[in-house]
Residue frames as a rotation matrix with the C-alpha (Angstrom) as fourth column:
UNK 1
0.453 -0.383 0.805 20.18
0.344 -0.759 -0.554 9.12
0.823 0.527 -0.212 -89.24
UNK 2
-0.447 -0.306 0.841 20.78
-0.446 -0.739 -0.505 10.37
0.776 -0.600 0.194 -86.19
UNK 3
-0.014 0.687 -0.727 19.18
0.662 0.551 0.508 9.27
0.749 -0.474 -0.463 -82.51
UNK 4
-0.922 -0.206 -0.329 19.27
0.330 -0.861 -0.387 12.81
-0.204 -0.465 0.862 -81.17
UNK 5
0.011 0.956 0.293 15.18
0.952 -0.099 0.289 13.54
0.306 0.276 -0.911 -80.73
UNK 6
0.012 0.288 -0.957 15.61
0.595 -0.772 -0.225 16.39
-0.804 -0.567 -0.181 -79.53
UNK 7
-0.852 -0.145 -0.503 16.62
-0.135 -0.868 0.479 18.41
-0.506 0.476 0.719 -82.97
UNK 8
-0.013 0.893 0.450 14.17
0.727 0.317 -0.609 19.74
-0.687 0.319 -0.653 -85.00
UNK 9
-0.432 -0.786 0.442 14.12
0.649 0.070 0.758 20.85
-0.627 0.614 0.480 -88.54
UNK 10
0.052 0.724 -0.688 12.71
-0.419 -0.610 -0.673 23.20
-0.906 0.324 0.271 -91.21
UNK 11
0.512 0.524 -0.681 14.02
-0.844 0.158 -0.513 21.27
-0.161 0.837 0.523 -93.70
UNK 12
-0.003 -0.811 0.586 15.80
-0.390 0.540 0.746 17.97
-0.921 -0.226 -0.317 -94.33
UNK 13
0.545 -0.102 -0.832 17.15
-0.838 -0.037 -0.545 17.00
0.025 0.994 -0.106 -97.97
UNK 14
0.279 -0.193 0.941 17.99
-0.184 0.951 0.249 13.34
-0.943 -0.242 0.230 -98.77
UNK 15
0.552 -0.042 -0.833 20.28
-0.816 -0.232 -0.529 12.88
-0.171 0.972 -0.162 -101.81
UNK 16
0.897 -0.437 -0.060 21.87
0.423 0.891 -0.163 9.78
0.125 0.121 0.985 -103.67
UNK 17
0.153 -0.988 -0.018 26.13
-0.019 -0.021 1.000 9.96
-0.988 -0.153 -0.022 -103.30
UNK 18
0.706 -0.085 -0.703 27.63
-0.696 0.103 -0.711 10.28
0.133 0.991 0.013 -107.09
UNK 19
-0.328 -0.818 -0.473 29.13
-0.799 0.507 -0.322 6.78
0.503 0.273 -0.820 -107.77
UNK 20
-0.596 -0.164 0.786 27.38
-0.540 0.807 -0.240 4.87
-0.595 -0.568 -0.569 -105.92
UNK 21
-0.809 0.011 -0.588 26.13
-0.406 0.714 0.571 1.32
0.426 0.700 -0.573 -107.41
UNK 22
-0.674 0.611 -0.415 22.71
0.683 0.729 -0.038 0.20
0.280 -0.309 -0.909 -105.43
UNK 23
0.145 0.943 0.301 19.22
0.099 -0.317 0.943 1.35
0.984 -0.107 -0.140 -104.47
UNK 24
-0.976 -0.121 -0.182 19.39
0.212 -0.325 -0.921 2.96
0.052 -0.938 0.343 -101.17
UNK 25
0.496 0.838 -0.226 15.38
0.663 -0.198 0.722 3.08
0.561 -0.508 -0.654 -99.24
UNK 26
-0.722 -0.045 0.691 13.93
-0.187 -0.948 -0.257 6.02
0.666 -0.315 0.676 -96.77
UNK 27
-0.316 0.646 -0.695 11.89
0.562 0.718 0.411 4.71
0.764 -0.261 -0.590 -94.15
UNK 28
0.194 0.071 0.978 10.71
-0.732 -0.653 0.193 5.12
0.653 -0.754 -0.075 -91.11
UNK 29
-0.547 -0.218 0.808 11.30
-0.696 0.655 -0.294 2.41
-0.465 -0.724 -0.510 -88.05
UNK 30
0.064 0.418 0.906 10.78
-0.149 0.902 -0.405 -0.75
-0.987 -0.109 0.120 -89.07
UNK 31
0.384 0.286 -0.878 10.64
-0.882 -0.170 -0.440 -0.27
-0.275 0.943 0.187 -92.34
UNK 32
0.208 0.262 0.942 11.03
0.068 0.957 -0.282 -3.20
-0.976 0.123 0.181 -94.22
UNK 33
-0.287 -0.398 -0.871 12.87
-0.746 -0.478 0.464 -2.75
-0.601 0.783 -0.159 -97.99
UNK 34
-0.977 0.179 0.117 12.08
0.214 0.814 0.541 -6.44
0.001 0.553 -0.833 -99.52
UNK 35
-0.339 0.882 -0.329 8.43
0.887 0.183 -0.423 -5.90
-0.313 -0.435 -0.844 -98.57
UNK 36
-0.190 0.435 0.880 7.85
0.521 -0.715 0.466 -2.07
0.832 0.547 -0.091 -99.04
UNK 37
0.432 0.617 -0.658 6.77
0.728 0.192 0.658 -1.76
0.532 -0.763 -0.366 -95.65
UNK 38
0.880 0.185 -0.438 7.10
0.402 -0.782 0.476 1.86
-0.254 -0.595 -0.763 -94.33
UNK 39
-0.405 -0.873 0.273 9.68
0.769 -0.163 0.618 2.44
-0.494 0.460 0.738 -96.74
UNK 40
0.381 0.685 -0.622 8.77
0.344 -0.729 -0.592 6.14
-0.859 0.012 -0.513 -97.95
UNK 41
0.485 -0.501 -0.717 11.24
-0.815 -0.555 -0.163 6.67
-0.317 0.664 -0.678 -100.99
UNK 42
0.865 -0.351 0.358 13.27
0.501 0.633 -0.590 4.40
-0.019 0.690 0.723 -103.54
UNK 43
0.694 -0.321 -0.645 16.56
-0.388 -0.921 0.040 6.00
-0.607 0.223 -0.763 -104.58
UNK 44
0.872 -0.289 0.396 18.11
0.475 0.693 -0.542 4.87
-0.118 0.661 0.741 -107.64
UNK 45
0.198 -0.835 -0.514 21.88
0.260 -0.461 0.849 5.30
-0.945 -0.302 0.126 -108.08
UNK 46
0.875 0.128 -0.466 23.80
-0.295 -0.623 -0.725 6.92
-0.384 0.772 -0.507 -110.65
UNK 47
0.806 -0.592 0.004 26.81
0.492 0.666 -0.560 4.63
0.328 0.454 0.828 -111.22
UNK 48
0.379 -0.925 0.029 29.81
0.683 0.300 0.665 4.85
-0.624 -0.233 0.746 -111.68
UNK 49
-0.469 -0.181 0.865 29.82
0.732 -0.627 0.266 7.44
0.494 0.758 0.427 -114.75
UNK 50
-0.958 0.133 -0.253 27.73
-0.015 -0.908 -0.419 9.87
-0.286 -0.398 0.872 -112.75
UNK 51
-0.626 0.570 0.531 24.70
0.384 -0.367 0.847 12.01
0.678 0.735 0.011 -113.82
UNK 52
-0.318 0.446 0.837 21.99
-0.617 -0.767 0.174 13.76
0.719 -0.461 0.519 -111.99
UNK 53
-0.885 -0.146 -0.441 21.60
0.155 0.803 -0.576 12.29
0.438 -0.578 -0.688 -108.45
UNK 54
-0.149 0.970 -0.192 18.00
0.463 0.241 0.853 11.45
0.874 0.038 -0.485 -107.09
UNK 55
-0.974 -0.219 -0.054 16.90
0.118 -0.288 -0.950 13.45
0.192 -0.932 0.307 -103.98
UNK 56
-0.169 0.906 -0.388 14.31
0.642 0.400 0.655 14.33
0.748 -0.138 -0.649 -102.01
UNK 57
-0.765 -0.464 0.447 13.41
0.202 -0.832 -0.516 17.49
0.611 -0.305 0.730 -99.88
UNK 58
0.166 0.846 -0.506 10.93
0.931 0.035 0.364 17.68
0.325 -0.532 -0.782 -96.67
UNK 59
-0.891 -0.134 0.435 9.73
0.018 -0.965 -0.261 20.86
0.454 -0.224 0.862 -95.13
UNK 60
0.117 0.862 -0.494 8.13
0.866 0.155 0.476 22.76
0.486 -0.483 -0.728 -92.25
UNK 61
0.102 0.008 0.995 7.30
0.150 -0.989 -0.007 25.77
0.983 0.150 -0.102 -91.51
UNK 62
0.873 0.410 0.264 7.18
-0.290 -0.001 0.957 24.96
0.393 -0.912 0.118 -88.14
UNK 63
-0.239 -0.665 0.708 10.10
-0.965 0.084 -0.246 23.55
0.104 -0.742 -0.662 -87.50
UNK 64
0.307 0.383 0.871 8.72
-0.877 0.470 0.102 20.14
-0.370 -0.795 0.480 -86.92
UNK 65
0.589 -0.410 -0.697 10.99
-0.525 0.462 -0.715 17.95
0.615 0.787 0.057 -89.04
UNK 66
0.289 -0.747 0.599 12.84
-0.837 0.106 0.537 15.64
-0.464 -0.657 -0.594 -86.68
UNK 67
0.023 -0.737 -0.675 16.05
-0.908 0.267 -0.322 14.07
0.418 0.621 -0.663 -88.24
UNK 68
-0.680 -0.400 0.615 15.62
-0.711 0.565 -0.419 11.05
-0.180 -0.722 -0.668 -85.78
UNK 69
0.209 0.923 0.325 12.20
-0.539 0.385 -0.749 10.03
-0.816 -0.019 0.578 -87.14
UNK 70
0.455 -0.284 -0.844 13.91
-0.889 -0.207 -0.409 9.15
-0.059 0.936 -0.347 -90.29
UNK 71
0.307 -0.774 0.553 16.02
-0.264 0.489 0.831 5.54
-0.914 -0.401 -0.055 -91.39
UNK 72
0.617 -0.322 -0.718 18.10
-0.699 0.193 -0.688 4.52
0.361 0.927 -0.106 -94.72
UNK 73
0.176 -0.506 0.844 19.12
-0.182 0.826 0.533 1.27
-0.968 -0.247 0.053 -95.64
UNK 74
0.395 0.203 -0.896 20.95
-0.892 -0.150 -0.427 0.11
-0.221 0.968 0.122 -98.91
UNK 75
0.730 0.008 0.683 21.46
-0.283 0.914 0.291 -2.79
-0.622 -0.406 0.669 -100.61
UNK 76
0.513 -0.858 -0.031 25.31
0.150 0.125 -0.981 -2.22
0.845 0.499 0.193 -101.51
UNK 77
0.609 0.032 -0.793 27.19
0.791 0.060 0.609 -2.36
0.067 -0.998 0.011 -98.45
UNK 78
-0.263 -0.903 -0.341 28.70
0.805 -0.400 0.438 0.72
-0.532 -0.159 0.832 -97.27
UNK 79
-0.820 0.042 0.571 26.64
0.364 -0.732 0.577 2.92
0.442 0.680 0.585 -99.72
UNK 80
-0.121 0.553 -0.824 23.70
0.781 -0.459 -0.423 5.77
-0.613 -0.695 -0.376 -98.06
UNK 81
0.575 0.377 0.727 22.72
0.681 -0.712 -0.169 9.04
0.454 0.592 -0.666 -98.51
UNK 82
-0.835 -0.536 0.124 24.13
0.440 -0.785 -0.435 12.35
0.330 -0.309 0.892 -98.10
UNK 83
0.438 0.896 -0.071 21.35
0.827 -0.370 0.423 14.25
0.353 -0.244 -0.903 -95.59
UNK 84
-0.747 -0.175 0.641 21.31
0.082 -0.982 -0.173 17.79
0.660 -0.076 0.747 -94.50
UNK 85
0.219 0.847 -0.485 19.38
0.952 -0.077 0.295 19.56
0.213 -0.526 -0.823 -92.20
UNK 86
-0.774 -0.070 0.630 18.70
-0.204 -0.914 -0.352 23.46
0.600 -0.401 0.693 -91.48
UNK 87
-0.020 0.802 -0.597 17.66
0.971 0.158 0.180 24.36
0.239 -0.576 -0.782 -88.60
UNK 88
0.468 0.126 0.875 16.28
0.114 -0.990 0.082 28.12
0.876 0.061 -0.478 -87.59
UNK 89
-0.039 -0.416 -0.909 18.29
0.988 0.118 -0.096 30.06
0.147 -0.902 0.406 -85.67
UNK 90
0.816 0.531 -0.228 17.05
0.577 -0.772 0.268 33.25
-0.034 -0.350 -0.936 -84.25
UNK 91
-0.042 -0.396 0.917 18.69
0.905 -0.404 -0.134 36.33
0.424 0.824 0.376 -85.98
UNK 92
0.319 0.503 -0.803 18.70
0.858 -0.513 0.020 39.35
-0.402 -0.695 -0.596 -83.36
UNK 93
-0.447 -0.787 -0.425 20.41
0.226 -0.559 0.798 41.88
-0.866 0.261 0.427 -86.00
UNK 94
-0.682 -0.071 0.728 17.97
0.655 0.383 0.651 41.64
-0.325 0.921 -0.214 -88.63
């Protein structure tokens, strides 16, 4: 996703793209899609017609989500996820 360790998240949200045509994996390093191996999520696509797109949503109160720890691989070339990430930023007006 990213190779910036330094950021750190409260939440990060992993969703499929409408239209795409293959199974896109969540891993961590190494992971390993043929095998399973440190692959933490499946995501099944939604075609070409559409319909409701598969996601996934981590959280921490802390803050300790880091977008870097993360890796997606799919097996349509050119197809991924759409990720997000909030991070907290300190409100001095509230």
């Amino acid at each position: 996703m990213t190779p910036d360790t330094s950021i750190r998240a409260h939440r990060i949200r992993f969703a499929v793209a409408i239209g795409e045509t293959g199974r896109v994996f969540l891993g961590v390093a190494g992971m390993n899609k043929a095998s399973g191996a440190g692959v933490a999520k499946e995501f099944w696509p939604t075609g070409a017609g559409g319909g409701v797109a598969d996601e996934l949503v981590l959280e921490s109160a802390a803050g300790e989500l880091r977008p870097s720890d993360y890796y997606v691989d799919a097996n349509a070339a050119g197809e991924g996820l759409i990720v997000a990430y909030w991070v907290w930023i300190p409100s001095f007006n509230s």
